[in-house]
RODO-2510 file (C-alpha; in nm, 4 decimals, decimal comma):
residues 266
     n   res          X          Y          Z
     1     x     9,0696     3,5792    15,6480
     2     x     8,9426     3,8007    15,3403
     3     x     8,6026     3,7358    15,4606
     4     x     8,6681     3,8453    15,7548
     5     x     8,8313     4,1458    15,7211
     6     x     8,5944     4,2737    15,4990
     7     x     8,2692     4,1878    15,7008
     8     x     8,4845     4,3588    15,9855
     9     x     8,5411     4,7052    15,7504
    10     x     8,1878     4,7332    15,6770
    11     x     8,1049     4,7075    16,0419
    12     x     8,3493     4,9644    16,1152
    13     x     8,2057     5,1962    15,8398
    14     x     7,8843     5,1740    15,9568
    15     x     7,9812     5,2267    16,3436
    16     x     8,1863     5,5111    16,1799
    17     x     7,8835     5,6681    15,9991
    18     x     7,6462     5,6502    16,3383
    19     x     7,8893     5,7986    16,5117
    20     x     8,0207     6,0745    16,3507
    21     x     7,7110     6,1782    16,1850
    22     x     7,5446     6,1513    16,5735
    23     x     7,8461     6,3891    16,6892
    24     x     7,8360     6,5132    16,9925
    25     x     7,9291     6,3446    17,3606
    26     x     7,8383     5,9911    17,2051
    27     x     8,1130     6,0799    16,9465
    28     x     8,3563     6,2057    17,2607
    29     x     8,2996     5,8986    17,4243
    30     x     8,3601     5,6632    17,1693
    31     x     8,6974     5,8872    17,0902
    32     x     8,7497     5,8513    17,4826
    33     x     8,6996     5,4804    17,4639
    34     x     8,9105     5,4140    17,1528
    35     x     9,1996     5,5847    17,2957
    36     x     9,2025     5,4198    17,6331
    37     x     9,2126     5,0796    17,4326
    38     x     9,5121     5,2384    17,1852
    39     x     9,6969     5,3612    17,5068
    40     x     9,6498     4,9773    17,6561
    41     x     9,7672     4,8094    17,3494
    42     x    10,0995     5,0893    17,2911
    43     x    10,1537     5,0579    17,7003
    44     x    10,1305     4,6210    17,6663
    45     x    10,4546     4,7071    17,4416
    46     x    10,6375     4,8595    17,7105
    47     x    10,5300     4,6671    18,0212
    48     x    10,3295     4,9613    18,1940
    49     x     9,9589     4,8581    18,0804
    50     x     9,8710     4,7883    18,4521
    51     x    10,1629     4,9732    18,6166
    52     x    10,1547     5,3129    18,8141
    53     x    10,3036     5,5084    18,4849
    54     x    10,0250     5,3396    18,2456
    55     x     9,7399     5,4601    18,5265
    56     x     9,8149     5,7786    18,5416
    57     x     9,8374     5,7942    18,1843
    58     x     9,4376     5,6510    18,1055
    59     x     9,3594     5,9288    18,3936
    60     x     9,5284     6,2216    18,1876
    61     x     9,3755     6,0773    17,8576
    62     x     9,0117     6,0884    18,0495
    63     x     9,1006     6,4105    18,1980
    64     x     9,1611     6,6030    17,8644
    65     x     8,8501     6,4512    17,6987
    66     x     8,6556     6,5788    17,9815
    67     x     8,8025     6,9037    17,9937
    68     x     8,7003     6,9174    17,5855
    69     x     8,3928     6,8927    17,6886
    70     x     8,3753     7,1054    17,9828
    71     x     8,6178     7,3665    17,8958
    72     x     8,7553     7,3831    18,2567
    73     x     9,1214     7,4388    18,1632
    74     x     9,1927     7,7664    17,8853
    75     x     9,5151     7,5794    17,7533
    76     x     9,5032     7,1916    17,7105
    77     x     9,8683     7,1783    17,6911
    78     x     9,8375     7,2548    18,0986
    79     x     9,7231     6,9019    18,1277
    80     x     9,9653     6,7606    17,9011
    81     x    10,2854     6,9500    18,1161
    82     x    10,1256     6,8564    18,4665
    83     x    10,1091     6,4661    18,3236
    84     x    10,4846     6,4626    18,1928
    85     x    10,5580     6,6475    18,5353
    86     x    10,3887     6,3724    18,7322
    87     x    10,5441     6,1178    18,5465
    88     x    10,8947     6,2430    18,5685
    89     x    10,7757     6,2665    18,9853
    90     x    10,7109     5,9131    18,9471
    91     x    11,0053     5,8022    18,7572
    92     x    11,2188     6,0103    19,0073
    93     x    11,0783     5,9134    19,3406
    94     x    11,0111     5,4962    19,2432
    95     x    11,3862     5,4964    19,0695
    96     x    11,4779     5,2124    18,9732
    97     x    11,1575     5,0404    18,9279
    98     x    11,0778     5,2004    18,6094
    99     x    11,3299     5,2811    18,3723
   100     x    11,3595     5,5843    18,1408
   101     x    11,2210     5,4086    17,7870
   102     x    10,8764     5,3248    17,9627
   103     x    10,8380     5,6944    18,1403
   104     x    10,9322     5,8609    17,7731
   105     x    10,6785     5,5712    17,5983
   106     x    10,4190     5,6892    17,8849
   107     x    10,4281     6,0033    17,8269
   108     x    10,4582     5,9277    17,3948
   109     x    10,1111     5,7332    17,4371
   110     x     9,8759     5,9793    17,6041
   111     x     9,9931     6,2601    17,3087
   112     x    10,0054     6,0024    17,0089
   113     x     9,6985     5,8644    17,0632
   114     x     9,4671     6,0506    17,3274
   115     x     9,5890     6,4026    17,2000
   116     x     9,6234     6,3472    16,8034
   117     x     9,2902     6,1307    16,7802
   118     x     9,0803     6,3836    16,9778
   119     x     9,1785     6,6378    16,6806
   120     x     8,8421     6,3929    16,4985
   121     x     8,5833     6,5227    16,7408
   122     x     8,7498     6,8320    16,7699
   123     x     8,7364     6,8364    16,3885
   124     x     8,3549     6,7367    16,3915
   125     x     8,2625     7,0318    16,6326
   126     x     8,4204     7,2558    16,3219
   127     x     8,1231     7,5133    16,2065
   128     x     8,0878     7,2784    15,8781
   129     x     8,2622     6,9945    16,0733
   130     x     8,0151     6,7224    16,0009
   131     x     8,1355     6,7885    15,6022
   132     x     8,4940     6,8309    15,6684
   133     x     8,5445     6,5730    15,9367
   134     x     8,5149     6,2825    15,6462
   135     x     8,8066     6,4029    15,4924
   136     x     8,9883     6,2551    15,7647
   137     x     8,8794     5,8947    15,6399
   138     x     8,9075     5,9970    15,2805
   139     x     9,3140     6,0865    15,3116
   140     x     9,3495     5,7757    15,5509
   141     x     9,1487     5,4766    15,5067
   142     x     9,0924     5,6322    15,1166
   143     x     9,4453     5,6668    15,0239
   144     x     9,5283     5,3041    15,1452
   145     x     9,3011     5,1572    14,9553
   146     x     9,4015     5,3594    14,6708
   147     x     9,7776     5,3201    14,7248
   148     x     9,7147     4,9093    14,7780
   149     x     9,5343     4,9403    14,4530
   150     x     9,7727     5,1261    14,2363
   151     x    10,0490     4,9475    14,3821
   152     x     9,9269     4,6205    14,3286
   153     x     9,8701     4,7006    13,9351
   154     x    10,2118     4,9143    13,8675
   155     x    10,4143     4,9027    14,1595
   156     x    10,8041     4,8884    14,0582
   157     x    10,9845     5,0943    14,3165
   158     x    11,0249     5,0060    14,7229
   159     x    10,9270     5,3404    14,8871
   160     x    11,0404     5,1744    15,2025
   161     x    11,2180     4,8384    15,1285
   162     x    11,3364     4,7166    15,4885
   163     x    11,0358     4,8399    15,6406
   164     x    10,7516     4,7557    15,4317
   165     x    10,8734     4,5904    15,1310
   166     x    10,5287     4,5869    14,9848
   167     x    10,4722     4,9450    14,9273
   168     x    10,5444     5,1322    14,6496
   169     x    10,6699     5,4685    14,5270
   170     x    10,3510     5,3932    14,2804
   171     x    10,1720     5,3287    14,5041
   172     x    10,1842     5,6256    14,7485
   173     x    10,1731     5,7969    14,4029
   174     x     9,8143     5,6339    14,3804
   175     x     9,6915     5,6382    14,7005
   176     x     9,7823     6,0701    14,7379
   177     x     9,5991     6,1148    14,3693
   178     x     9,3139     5,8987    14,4467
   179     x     9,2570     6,0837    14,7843
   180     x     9,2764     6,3945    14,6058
   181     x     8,9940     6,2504    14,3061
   182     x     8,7816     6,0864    14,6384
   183     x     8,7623     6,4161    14,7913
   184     x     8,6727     6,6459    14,4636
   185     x     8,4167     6,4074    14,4185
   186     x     8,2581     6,3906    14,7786
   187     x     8,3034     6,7986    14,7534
   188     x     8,1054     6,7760    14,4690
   189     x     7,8150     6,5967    14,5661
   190     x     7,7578     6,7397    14,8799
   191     x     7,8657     7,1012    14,7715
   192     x     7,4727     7,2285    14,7451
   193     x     7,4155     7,0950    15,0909
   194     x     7,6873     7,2744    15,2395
   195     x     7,6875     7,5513    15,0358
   196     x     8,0497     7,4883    14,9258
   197     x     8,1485     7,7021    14,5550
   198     x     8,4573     7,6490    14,3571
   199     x     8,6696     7,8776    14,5188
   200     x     8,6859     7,6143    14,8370
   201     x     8,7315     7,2788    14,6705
   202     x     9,0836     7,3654    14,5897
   203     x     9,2095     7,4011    14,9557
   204     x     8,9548     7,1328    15,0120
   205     x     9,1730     6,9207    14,7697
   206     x     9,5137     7,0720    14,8619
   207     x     9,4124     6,9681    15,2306
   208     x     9,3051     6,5965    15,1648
   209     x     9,6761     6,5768    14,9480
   210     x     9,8503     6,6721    15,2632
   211     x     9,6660     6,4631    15,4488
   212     x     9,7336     6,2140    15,2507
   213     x    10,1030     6,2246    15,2550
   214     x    10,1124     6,2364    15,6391
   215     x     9,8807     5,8989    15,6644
   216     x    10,1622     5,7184    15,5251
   217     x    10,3943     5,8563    15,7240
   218     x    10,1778     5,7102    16,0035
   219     x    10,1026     5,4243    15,8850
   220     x    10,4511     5,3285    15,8806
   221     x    10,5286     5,4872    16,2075
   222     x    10,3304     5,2514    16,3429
   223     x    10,4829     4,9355    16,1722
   224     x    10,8308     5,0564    16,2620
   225     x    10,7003     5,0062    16,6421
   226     x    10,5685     4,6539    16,5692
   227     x    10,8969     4,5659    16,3903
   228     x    11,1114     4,7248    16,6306
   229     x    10,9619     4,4682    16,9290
   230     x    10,8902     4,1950    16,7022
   231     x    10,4982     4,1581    16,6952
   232     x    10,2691     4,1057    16,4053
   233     x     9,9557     4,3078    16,5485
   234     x     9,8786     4,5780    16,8226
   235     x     9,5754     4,3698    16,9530
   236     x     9,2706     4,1361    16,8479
   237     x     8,9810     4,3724    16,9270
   238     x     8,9031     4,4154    16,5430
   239     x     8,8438     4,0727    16,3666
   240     x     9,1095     4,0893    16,0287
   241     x     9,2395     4,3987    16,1078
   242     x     9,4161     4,3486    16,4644
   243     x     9,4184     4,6222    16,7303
   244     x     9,2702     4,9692    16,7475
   245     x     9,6401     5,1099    16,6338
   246     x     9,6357     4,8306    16,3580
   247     x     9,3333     5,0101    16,1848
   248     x     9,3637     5,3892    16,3192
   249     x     9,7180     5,4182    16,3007
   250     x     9,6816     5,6742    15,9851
   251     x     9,3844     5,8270    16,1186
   252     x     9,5900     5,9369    16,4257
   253     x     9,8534     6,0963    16,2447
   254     x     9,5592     6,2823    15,9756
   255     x     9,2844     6,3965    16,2060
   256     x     9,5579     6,6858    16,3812
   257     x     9,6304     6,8021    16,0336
   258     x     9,2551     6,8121    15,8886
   259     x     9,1648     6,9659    16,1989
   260     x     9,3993     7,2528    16,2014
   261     x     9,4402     7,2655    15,8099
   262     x     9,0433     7,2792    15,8479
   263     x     9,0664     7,5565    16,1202
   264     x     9,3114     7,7726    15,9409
   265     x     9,0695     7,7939    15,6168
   266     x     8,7578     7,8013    15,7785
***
């Protein structure tokens, strides 16, 4: 299993690398295609994946991707509205074959993930996005492996006993700090390149912190959702690491707040 989870991590580093260094529509499509599959797995959860509800809900996700691309609509919320307004339509004019929890958990799954991991391209198209975007991954998949590490080592106190009794107060301790030490240090070797000084690694810093905070609070999010209907993964698409929620489910909750942490300071 250690095997191959790890041989699965590098793969997904490298894919990572290509794809966000590439930028660009190949990185909007890949976006595109990784939310259609998170939408799928959150929708199997509430028995919509193939319904009406769960349709209209991959069209809205494909719509907004193509209209970040295109530019066709000023506001993006406009697409967000007219999909809740739909699905309420839908809810209203099918009653009762769809009850209230799968309309809201509809609705839920196009903004969670379609919405809030968009904010990664949108962070890559940044002026100086193809430097900022990695702090995404650095207060994410950097801070969990920091907080594991930490926690494993010194961890004493349950941060959240009941629903992950493995993590620490440590550990999160760990995980913010070592996101915070990962992020000087990429600053710093890439600073000539970029043409970052002193004066911006601090809010650099400050920025990755936050971020790193909020990962956690999505990472358990999305356990709380696997506890609360009693299943051990999202999916099997990743070998080791489950489902595209299994493995992104920090990312989605970080890339909105790099991006408009990012876009405030830039």
């Amino acid at each position: 299993m250690f095997v191959t989870r790890l041989i699965s991590g590098i793969v997904l580093v490298a894919l990572a690398l290509l794809f966000i260094i590439t930028g660009g529509d190949l990185l909007l499509g890949v976006m595109l295609l990784l939310s259609l599959i998170g939408m799928y797995e959150l929708y199997r959860i509430f028995k919509v994946e193939k319904q009406l509800p769960g349709i209209l809900g991959y069209i809205a996700c494909i719509t907004y991707y193509l209209d970040l691309r295109l530019d066709f609509c000023q506001d993006k919320m406009v697409i967000v509205i007219a999909f809740l307004i739909l699905l309420l339509a839908v809810f209203v004019f099918g009653y009762p074959k769809y009850h209230s929890h799968q309309i809201m958990a509809t609705f839920f799954g196009l903004f969670y993930v379609g919405v809030m991991l968009s904010c990664l391209y949108q962070t890559r198209m940044l002026p100086k996005g193809q430097f900022i975007v990695w702090l995404i991954f650095l207060c994410s998949w950097g801070c969990d492996t920091c907080a594991y590490c930490v926690g494993v080592l010194f961890g004493k106190h349950k941060m959240s006993p009941i629903l992950s009794p493995k993590k620490s107060v440590e550990g999160a301790v760990g995980g913010v700090v070592g996101a915070c030490l990962l992020t000087a240090l990429y600053v710093f070797a890439i600073s000539k390149v970029f043409n970052v000084n002193d004066l911006q690694m601090l809010p650099l810093i400050c920025i990755a912190a936050v971020g790193a905070l909020i990962s956690m609070v999505g990472d358990l999010a999305a356990s709380a959702i696997k506890r609360n209907f009693e299943i051990k993964d999202y999916g099997k698409l990743i070998p080791g690491h489950g489902g595209v929620l299994d493995r992104f489910d920090s990312i989605i909750i970080t890339a909105p707040i790099i991006y408009f942490l990012a876009s405030y300071f830039s």
